[in-house]
C-alpha positions in Angstrom: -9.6 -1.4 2.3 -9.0 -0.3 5.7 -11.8 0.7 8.3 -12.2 3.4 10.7 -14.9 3.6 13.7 -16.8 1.3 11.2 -15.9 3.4 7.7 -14.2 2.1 5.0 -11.2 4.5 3.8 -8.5 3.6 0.9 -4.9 4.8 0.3 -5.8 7.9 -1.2 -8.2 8.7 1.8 -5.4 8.0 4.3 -2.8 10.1 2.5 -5.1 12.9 2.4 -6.2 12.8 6.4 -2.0 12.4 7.0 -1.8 15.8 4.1 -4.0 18.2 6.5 -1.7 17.7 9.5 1.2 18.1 7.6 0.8 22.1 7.1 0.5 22.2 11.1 4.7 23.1 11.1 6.1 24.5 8.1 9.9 25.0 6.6 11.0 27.3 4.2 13.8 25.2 3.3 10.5 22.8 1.7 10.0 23.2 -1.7 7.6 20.5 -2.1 6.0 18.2 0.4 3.4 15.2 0.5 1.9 14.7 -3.0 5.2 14.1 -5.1 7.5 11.3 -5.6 9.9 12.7 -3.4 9.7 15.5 -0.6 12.2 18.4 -2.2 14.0 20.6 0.6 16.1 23.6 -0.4 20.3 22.6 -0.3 21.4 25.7 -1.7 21.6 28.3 -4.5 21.5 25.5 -7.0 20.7 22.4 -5.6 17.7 20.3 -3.8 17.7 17.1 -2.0 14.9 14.9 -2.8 13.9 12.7 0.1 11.5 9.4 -0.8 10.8 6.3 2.1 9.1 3.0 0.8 8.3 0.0 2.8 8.0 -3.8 1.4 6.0 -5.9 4.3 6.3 -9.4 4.1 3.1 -11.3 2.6 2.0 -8.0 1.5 4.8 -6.8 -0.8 6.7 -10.0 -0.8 6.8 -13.8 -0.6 10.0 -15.1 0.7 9.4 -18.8 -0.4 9.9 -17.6 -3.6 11.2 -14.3 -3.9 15.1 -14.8 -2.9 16.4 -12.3 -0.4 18.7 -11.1 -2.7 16.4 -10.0 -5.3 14.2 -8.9 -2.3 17.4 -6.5 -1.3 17.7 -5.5 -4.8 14.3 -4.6 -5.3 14.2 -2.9 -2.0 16.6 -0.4 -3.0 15.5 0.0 -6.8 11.9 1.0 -5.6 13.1 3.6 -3.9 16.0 4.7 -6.0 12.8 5.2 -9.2 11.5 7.8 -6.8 14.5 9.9 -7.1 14.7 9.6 -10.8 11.1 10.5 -11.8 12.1 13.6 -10.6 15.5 13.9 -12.5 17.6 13.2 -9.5 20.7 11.2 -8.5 20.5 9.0 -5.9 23.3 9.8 -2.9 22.3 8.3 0.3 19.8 5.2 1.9 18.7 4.6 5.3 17.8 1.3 5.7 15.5 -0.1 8.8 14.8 -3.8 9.6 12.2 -5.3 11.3 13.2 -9.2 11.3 11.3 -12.4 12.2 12.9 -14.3 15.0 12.4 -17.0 12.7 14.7 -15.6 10.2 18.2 -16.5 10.0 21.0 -14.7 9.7 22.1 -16.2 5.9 18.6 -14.4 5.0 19.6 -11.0 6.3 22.9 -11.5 4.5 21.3 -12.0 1.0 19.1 -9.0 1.3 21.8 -6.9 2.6 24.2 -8.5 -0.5 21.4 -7.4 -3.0 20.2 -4.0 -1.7 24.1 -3.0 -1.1 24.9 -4.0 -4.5 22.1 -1.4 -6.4 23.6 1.1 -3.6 27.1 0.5 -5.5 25.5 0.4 -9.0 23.7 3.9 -8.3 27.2 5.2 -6.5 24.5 5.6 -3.1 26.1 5.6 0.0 24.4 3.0 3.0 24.5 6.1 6.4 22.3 4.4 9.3 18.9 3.7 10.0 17.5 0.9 12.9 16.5 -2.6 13.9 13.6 -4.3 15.7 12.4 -7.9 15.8 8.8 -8.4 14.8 6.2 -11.0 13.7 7.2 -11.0 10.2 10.1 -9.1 8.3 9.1 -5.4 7.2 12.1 -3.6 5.1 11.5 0.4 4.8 14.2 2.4 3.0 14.8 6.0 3.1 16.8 7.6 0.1 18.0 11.2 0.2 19.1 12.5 -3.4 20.2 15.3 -5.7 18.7 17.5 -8.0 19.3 21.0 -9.5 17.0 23.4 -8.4 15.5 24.9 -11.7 15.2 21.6 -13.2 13.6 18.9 -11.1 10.3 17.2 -12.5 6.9 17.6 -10.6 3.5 15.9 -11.2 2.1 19.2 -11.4 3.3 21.0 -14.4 1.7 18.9 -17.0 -0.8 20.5 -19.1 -3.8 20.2 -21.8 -2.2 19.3 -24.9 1.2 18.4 -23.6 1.8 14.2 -25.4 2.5 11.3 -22.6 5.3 9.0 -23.0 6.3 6.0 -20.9 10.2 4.6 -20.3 9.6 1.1 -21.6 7.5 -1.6 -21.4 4.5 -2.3 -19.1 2.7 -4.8 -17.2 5.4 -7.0 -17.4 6.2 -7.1 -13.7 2.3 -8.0 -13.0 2.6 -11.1 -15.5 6.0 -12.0 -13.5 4.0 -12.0 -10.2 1.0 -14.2 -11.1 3.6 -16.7 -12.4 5.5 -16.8 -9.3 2.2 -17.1 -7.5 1.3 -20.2 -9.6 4.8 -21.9 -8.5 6.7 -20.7 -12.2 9.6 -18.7 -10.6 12.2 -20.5 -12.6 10.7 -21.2 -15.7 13.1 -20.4 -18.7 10.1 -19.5 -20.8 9.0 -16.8 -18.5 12.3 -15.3 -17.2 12.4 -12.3 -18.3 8.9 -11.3 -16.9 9.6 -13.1 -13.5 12.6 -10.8 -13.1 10.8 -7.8 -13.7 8.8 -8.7 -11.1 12.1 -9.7 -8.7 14.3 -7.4 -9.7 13.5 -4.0 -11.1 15.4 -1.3 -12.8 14.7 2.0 -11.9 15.3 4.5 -15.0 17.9 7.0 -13.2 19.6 7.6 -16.4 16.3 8.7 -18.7 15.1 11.0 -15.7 18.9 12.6 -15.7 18.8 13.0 -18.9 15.2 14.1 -19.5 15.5 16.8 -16.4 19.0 18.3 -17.5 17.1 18.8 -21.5 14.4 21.3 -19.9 12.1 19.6 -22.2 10.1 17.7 -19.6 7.3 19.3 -17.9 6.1 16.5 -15.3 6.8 13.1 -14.4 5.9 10.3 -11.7 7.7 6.7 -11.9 5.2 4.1 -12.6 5.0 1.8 -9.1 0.9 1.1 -8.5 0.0 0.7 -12.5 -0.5 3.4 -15.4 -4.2 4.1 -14.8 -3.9 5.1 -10.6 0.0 6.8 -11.3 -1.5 8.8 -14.6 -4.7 9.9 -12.2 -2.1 11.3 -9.8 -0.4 13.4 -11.8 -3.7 14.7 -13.5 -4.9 15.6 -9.9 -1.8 17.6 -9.1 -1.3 19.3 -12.5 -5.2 19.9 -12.4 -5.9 18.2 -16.5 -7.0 15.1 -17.4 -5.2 12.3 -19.8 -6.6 9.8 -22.8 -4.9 7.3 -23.1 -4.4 5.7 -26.9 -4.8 1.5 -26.2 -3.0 0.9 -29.8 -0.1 2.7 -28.5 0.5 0.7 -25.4 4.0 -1.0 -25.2 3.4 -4.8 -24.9 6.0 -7.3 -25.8 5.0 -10.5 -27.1 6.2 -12.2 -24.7 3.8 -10.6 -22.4 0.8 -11.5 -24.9 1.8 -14.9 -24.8 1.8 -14.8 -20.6 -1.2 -13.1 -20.8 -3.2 -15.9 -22.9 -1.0 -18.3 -20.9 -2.3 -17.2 -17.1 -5.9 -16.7 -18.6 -5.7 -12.6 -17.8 -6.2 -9.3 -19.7 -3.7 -7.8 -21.3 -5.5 -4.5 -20.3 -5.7 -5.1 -16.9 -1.7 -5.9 -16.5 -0.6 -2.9 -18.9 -3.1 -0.3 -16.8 -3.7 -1.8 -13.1 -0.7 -4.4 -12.5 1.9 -2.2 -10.9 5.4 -2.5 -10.7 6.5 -1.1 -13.9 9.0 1.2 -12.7 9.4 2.9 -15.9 8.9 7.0 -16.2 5.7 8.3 -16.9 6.2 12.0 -18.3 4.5 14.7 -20.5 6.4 16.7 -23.2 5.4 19.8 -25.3 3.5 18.4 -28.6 5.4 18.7 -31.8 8.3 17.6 -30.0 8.4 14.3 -30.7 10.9 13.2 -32.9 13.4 15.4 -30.7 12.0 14.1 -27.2 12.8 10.6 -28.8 15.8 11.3 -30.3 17.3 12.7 -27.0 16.7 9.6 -25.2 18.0 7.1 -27.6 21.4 9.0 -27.9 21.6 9.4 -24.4 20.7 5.9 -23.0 20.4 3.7 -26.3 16.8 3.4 -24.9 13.3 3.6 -26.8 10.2 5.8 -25.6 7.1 5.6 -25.9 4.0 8.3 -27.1 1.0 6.9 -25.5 -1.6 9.7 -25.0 -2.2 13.6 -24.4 -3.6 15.4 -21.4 -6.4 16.8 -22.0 -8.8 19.7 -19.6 -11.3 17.2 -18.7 -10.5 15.8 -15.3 -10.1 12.1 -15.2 -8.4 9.3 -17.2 -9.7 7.9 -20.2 -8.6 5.0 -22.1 -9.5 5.4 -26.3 -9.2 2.9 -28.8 -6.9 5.2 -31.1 -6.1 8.8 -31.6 -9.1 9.7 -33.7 -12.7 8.2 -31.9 -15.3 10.2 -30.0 -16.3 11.0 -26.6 -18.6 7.8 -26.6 -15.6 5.7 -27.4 -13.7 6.6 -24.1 -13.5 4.2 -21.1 -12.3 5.7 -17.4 -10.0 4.1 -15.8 -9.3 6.5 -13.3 -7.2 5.6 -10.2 -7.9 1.6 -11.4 -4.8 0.7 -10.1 -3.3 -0.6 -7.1 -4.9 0.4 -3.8 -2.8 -0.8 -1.1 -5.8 -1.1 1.2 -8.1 -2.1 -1.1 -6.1 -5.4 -2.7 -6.6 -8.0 -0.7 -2.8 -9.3 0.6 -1.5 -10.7 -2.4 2.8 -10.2 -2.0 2.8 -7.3 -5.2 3.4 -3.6 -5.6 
């Protein structure tokens, strides 16, 4: 946590003091401003541009002794890039600024900038400006502008009671892959693919294309500070609440095996550990088999049912779909808190 004239505040209190100065100038060319994935400004009759910025700090969001800088350039631009496609977008253009260490060489810079351009190429994103500065330590903040049809882009607010959750793919994978790069395990064969979910995340353009263009998604928000805090946002803007079913989690046995391994819950990397980068969306119920089919046709990819919103604010974590009230845990906003973790290189 952060402190103010003595007061402790965390992320959540920041954004909202930034939120009450933002009305101060208005646009009618905004659609949507602070408290989405992206900001969503009016391009047209038919189209939007989404506009998302994220920032990785070094020994906050990163470790370079063991993060290479070409996963780190990777991971700089997928970050963002999973901003754009939780709300159905295609990426089209980055800003990138730098603020380097003087005692960074120049090789570094060159393996980011070989990793971050190569996602640009792989999401056809084009690299248009942005700044540099030397600093204390390096600090990496990317801007990405995308695209989106108007009528079809994918808010956190327009979830409601009733409506089933689903998740992209697997979770808490990238929090294992972090704790074992802490403990010295970054090239372990046994724990690869955790350790590069960690290094080098996908973000799920495709699915949120596809899931956007099918008018059969109501809200979404791309999974970057763990299921518990991300779900609690999208409650709060759509006004419901969520359970969460534990038995329908997606956990890969690898991930069980890491999770007895590193002596941590399994609970507390699947809902608090960040990183996931998978979508988080809410369908109409009784669509199921057609929400799933979709995606697997489209993408080859598997989704997930996990839970249903519900009209009782808060998040609530049940053992399986049939128990009563007194069976519920809250895990409400449990996840990261970038003010509130102690500096840790993750989310």
């Amino acid at each position: 946590m952060m402190k103010n004239g003595g007061e402790i505040f965390t992320e959540r209190g920041l954004i909202d003091l930034i939120s009450r100065f933002a009305g101060s100038v208005t646009s009618k060319q905004v659609v949507r401003g602070i408290g989405d994935d992206c900001a969503v400004i009016d391009a047209g009759p038919d189209t939007v541009w989404l506009v998302t910025v994220d920032t990785l700090v070094e020994g906050i969001h990163f470790d370079p002794s063991w993060h290479p800088y070409t996963l780190l350039g990777r991971k700089a631009a997928s970050v963002n890039i999973s901003d754009i496609a939780a709300m159905g977008g295609v990426p089209k253009f980055a800003l990138l600024s730098l603020a380097v260490s003087g005692e960074t060489d120049l090789a570094a810079v060159e393996d980011f900038m070989t990793g971050f351009s190569a996602v640009l190429q792989e999401n056809n994103t084009v690299l248009i400006g942005g700044d540099t500065v030397k600093n204390k330590s390096n600090v990496f903040s990317i801007t990405l502008i995308g695209e989106a049809n108007k009528e079809k882009i994918l808010l956190r607010s327009k979830a409601l009671p009733g409506d089933s959750i689903w998740v992209s793919g697997g979770l808490g994978e990238a929090a294992a892959g972090l704790e074992l790069c802490r403990r010295g395990l970054v090239d372990s064969r046994e724990w690869r693919p955790l350790v590069m979910a960690h290094l080098d995340p996908e973000p799920q353009v495709l699915i949120g294309r596809h899931l956007a263009e099918s008018g059969r998604i109501y809200a979404a928000i791309d999974l970057s500070d763990g299921l518990a805090t991300d779900l609690a946002h999208l409650c709060a803007a759509s006004g419901t609440g969520a359970e969460i079913y534990q038995q329908e989690l997606p956990c890969s046995s690898l991930l069980k095996s890491a999770a007895a391994f590193l002596q941590m819950s399994l609970d507390d990397l699947i809902l608090r550990g960040g990183e996931d980068y998978q979508l988080l969306f809410t369908a109409a119920p009784g669509d199921d088999k057609g929400i799933k089919r979709l995606v697997h046709e489209k993408t080859g990819r598997d989704i997930f049912k996990i839970g249903r919103m519900t009209g009782k604010a808060g998040v609530f974590l049940a053992p399986g779909r049939e128990c009563g009230a007194a069976d519920l845990r809250d895990i409400t906003f449990q996840g990261y808190d970038h003010f509130a973790e102690p500096s840790a290189s993750g989310s």
